[in-house]
C-alpha positions as CSV (number, residue, x, y, z in Angstrom):
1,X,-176.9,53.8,-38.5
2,X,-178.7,52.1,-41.5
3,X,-182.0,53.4,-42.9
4,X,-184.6,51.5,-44.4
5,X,-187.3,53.9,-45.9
6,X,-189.1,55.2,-49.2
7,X,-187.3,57.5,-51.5
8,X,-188.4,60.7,-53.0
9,X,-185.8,62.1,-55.1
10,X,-185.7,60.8,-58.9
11,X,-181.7,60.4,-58.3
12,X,-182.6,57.8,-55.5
13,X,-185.1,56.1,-57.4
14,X,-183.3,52.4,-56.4
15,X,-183.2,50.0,-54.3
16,X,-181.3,51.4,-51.8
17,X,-180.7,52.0,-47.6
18,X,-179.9,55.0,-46.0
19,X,-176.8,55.6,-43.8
20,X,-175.8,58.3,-41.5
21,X,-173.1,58.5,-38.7
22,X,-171.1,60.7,-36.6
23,X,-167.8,60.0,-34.4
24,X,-167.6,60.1,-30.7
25,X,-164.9,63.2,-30.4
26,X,-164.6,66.7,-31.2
27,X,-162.1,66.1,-33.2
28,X,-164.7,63.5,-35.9
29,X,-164.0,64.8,-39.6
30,X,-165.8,62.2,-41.3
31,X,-165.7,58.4,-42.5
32,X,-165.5,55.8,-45.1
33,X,-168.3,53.1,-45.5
34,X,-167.0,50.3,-46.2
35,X,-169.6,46.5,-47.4
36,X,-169.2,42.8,-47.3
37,X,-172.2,40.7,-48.6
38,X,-171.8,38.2,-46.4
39,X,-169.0,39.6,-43.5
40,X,-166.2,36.6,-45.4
41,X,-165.7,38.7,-48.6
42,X,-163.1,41.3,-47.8
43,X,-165.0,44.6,-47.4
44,X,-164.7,46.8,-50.4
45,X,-165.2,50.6,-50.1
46,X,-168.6,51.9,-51.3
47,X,-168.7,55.8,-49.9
48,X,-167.2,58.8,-47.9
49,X,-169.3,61.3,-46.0
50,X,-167.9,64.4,-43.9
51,X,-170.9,65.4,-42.3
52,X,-171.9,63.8,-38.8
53,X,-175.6,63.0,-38.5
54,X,-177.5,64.4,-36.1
55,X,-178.8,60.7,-34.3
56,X,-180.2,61.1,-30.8
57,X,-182.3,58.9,-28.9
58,X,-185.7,59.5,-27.0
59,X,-186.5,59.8,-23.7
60,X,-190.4,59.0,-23.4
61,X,-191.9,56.2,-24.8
62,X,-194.3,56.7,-27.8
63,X,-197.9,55.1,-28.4
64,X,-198.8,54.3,-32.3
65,X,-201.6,57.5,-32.3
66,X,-198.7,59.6,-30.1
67,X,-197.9,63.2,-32.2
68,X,-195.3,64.2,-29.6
69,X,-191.8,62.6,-27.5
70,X,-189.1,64.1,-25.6
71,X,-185.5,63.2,-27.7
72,X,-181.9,64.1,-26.8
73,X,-180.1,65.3,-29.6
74,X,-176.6,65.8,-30.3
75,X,-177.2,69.1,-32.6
76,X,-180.1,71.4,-32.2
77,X,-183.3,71.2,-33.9
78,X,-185.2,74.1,-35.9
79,X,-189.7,74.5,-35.8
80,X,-191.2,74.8,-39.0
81,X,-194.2,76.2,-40.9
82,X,-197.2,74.5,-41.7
83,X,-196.0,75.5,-45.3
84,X,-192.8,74.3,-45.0
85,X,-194.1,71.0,-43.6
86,X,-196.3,70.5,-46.5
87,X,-192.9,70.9,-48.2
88,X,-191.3,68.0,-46.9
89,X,-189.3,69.9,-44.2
90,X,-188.4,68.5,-41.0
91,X,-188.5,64.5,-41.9
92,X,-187.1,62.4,-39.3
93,X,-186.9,58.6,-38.1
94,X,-188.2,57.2,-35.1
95,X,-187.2,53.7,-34.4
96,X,-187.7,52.7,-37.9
97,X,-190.5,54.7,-38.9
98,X,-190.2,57.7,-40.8
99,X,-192.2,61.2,-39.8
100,X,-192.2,64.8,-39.8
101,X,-192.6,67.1,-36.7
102,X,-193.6,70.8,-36.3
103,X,-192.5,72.5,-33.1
104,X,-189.0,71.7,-31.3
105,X,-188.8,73.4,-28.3
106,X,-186.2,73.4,-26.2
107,X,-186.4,72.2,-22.3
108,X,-182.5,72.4,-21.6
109,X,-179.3,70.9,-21.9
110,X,-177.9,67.3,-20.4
111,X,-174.0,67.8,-20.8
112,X,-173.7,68.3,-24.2
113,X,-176.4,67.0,-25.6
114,X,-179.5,68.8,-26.9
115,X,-183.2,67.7,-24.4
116,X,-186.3,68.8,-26.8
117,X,-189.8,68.3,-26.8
118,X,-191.1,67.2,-30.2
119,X,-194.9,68.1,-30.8
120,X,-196.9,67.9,-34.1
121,X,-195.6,65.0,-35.4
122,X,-197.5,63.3,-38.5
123,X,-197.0,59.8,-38.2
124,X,-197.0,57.2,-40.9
125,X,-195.1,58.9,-43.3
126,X,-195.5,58.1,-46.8
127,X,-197.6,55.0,-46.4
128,X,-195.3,53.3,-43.2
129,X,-196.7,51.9,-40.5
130,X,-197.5,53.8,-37.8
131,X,-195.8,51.9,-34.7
132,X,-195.1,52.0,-30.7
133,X,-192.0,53.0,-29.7
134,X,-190.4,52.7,-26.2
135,X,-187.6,55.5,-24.9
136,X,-184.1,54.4,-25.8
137,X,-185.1,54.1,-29.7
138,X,-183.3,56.3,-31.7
139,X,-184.4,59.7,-33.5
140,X,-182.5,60.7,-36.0
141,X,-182.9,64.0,-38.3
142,X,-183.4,62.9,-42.3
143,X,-181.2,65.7,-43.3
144,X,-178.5,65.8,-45.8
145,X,-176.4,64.2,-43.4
146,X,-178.1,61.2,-44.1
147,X,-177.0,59.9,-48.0
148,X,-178.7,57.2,-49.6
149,X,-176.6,54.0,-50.8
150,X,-177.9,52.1,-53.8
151,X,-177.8,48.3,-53.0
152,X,-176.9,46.3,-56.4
153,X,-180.3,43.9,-56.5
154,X,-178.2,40.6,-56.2
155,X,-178.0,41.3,-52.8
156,X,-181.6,42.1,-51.7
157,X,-183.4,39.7,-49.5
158,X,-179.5,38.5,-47.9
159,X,-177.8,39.9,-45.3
160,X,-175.0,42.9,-45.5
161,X,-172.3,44.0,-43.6
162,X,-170.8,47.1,-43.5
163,X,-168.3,49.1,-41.4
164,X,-168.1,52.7,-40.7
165,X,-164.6,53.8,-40.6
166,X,-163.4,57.0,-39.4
167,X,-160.9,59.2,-41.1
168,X,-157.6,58.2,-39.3
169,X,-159.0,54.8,-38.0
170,X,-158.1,51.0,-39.8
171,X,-160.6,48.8,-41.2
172,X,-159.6,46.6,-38.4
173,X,-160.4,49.1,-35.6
174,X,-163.6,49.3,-37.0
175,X,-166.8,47.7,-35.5
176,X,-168.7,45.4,-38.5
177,X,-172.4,46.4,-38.6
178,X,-174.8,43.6,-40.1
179,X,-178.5,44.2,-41.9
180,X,-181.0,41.8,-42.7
181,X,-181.9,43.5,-46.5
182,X,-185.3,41.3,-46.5
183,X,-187.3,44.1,-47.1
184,X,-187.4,47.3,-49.5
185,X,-189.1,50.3,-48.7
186,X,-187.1,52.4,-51.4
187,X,-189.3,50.1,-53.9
188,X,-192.1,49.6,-52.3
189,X,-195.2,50.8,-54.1
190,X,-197.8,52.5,-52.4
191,X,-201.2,51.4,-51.8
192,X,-204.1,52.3,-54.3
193,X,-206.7,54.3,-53.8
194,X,-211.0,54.6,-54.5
195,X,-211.7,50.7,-55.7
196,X,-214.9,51.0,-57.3
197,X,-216.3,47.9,-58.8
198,X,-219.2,48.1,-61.0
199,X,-221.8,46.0,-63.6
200,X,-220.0,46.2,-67.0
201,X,-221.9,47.2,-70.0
202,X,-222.7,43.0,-71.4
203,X,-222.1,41.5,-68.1
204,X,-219.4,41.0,-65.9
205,X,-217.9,44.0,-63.5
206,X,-216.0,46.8,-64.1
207,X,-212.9,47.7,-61.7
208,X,-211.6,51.6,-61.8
209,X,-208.8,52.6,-59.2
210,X,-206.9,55.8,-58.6
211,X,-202.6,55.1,-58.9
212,X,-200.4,56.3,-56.0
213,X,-197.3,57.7,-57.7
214,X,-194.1,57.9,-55.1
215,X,-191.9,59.9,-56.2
216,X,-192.2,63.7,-55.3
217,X,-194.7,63.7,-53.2
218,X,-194.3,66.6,-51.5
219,X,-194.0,68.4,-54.5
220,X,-196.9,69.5,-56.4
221,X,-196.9,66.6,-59.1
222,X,-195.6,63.2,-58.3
223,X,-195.2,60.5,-60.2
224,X,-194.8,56.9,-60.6
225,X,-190.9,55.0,-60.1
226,X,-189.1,53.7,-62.9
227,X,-189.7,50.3,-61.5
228,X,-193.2,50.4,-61.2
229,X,-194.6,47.9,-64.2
230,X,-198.4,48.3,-64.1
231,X,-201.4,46.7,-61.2
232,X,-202.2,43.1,-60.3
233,X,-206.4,42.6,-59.9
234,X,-207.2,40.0,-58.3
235,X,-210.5,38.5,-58.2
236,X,-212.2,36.1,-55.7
237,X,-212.4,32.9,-57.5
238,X,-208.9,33.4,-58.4
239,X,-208.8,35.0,-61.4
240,X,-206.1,37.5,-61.9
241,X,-205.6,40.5,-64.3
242,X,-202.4,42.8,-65.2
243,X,-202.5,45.6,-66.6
244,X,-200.9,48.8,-67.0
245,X,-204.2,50.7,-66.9
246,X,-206.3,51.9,-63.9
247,X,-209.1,49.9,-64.8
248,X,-210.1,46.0,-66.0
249,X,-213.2,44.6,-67.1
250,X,-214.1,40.7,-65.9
251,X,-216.8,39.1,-68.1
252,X,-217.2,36.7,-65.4
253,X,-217.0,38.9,-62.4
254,X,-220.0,39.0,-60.3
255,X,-221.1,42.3,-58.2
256,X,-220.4,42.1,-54.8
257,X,-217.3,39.7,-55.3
258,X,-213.9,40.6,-53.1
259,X,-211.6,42.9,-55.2
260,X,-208.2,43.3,-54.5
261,X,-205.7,46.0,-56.5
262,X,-202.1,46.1,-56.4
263,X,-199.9,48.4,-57.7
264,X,-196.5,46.0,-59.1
265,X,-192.6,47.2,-58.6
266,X,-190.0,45.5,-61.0
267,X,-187.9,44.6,-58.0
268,X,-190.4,43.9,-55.2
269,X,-193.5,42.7,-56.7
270,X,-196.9,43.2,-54.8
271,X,-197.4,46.5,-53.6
272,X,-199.8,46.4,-50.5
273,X,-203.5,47.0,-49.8
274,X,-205.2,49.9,-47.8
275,X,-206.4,50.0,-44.9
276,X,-209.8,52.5,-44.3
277,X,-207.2,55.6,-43.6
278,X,-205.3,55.0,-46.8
279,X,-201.8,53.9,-44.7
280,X,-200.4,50.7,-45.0
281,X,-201.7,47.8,-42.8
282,X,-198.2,46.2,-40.9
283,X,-200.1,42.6,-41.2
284,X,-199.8,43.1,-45.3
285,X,-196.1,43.8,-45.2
286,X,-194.9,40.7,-46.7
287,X,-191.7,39.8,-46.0
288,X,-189.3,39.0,-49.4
């Protein structure tokens, strides 16, 4: 399966997708990832992984304010502290949006396969939209199973191929797996936070903001991506400021103008705006 989510980690500060799998017998003892830009260029190998990810699949449907949903899982899953949530434990993907959950708690077993109840799930995580899900969509555990594949940037906003091959198996035997790469949530900035416009000492307005940093934020001091050059300030009547500070002043700004801040990313551009809960609105994820 291909990932598209935020990063954490200074070592996976780039654009990049995430990619787990696991083989269908007993017998599975890992694979080679193999890419084609375009599914013409002959594939090229990019990776090898050895551990199978634990990708399941739910089995209730779940609403965009839902904190729990019934999954079956090939592996078991583990409960964690409040503490250890806090921590970043317990990160998983639902559909295509990525969360945490609290409590697992076993209901039984269908064959092989693993039927849990997940409750205490926060939604949204780090700044995605919280979405709908029906049952059928897969869950999938954000483990270290999971690996994150740096894409080179030539290749962003085009489609990729790749093909999974299992230790044993031909590039031939191997199903081709395609990716629209129009979107990058690895480099993504998030949203800003407390906009406060006010009259500027010899006219005009003063605009103050609060940064988002992305990168460790479960730990206790995260900071800003490599990529991120700075905020875009953009005024009603069109005017438009950047700057690397978390302030401006507009001589010709008038109070009670509309204000919008953007945080700016090297490699995607805009960030997004906030909606009143500080998440990202899905209607301002533009589409590169």
């Amino acid at each position: 399966d291909i990932f598209n989510l935020p990063v954490q980690a200074s070592s996976e500060d780039e654009l990049t997708l995430h990619i787990g799998a696991r083989g269908e017998g007993s017998g599975w003892n890992g694979y080679a990832l193999y890419f084609s830009p375009d599914g013409l260029v002959p594939y090229s190998q990019v990776a090898t992984f050895e551990l199978p990810a634990n990708i399941g699949e739910t089995l209730t449907a779940v609403a965009d304010s839902s904190t729990s949903v019934e999954v079956l899982m090939p592996e078991p899953l583990e409960s964690v502290s409040g503490e250890q949530l806090a921590a970043g434990f317990n990160r998983a993907v639902i559909g295509d949006e990525e969360v945490q959950y609290l409590t697992a708690t076993l209901l039984g077993m269908v064959g092989p396969l693993y039927h849990y109840s997940i409750t205490g799930m926060v939604r949204g995580l780090l700044h995605m939209p919280k979405e709908a899900w029906s049952a059928g969509v897969r869950f999938a555990e954000l483990d270290s199973s999971i690996f994150a594949l740096t894409i080179p940037r030539q290749y962003f906003g085009s489609g990729l191929w790749y093909k999974a091959v299992s230790f044993g198996q031909t590039l031939d035997e191997a199903t081709a797996l395609s990716y629209d790469f129009d979107f990058g949530w690895s480099q993504y900035e998030f949203p800003v936070t407390n906009v406060v416009v006010t009259a500027a000492e010899g006219g005009g307005i003063k605009v103050t903001w609060n940064g988002s940093p992305r990168i460790g934020t479960f730990g206790p001091s995260p900071y800003h991506s490599k990529y991120m050059r700075g905020y875009r300030v953009k005024f009603a009547d069109g005017h438009t400021i950047d700057t690397l500070l978390e302030e401006v002043t507009y001589p010709a700004g008038l109070m009670g103008t509309v204000v919008e801040v953007r945080a700016l990313n090297e490699i995607t551009g805009e960030g997004p705006l906030a909606d009143g809960s500080g998440e990202v609105d899905p209607g301002d994820v533009p589409t590169f």
